[in-house]
C-alpha positions in Angstrom: -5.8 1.2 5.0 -9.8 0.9 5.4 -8.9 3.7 8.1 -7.9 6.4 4.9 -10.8 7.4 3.9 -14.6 6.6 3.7 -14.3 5.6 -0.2 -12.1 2.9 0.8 -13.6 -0.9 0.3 -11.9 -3.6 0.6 -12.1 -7.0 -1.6 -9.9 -10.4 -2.2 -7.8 -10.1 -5.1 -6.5 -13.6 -5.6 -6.8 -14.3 -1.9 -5.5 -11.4 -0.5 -7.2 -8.3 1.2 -6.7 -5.6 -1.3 -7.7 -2.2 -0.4 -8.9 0.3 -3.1 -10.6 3.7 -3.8 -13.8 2.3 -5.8 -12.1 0.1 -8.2 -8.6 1.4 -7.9 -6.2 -1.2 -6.4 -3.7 1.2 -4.0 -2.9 -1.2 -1.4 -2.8 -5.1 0.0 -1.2 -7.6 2.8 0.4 -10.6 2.0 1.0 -13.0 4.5 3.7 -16.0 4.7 5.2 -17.7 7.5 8.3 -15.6 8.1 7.1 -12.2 7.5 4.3 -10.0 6.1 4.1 -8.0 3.0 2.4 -4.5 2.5 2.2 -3.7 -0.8 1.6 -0.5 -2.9 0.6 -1.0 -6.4 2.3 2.2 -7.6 4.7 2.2 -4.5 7.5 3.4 -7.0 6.0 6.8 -7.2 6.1 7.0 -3.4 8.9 9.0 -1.3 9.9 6.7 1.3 12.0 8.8 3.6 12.5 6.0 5.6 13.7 3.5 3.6 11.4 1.0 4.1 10.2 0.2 0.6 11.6 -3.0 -1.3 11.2 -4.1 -5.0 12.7 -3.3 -7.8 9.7 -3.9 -10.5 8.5 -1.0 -12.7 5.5 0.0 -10.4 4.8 -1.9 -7.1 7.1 -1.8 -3.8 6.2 -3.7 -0.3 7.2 -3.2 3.2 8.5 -6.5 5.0 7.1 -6.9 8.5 9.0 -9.4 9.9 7.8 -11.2 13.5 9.2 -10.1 16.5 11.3 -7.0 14.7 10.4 -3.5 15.5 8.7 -1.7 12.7 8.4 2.1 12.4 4.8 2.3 12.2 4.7 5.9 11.7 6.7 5.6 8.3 4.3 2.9 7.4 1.6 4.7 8.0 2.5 7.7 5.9 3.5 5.3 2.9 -0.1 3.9 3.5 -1.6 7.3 3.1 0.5 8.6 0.7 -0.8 5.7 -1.4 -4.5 6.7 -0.9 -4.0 9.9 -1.6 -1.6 9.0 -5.0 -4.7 6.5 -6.4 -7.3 9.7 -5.1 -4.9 12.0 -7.5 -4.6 9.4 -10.3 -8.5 9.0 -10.2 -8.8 12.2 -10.4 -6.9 13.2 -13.3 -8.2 10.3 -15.5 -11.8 12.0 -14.4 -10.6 15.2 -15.9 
């Protein structure tokens, strides 16, 4: 995520690395003892060709990483810059 752009910064949002554009939450990791979680605060809005986004809440979708399972890390990667370039867009328009 830090790798999107050069306005990404990172901060802890209640303990967990969230990555944003300025202010603007797009992305975090979640980790628990099973698996990994990365998230996308408006994940909802995102095509996922792949089917790799889960949730079912009005706005934010995650991708499981589970240990030892093979995880199609160029799908992840494009839902990782899709969400950068979706906050970039929504920042944007609320500048306009």
């Amino acid at each position: 995520m830090r790798g999107c752009g050069a306005d990404v910064r990172e901060l802890l949002q209640d303990g967990h690395p969230t990555a944003c554009v300025g202010d603007a939450a797009f992305g975090y990791v979640d980790a628990f003892r099973a698996h990994a979680n990365v998230g996308f605060f408006h994940g909802a809005a995102l095509d996922d060709p792949a089917g790799l986004l889960e949730g079912a809440g009005k706005r934010m979708r995650h991708v499981k990483v589970r240990w030892a399972q093979p995880v199609n890390a160029a799908a992840l990667n494009e839902l990782i810059a899709a969400a950068y370039r979706d906050m970039r867009l929504r920042l944007q328009s609320e500048g306009a």
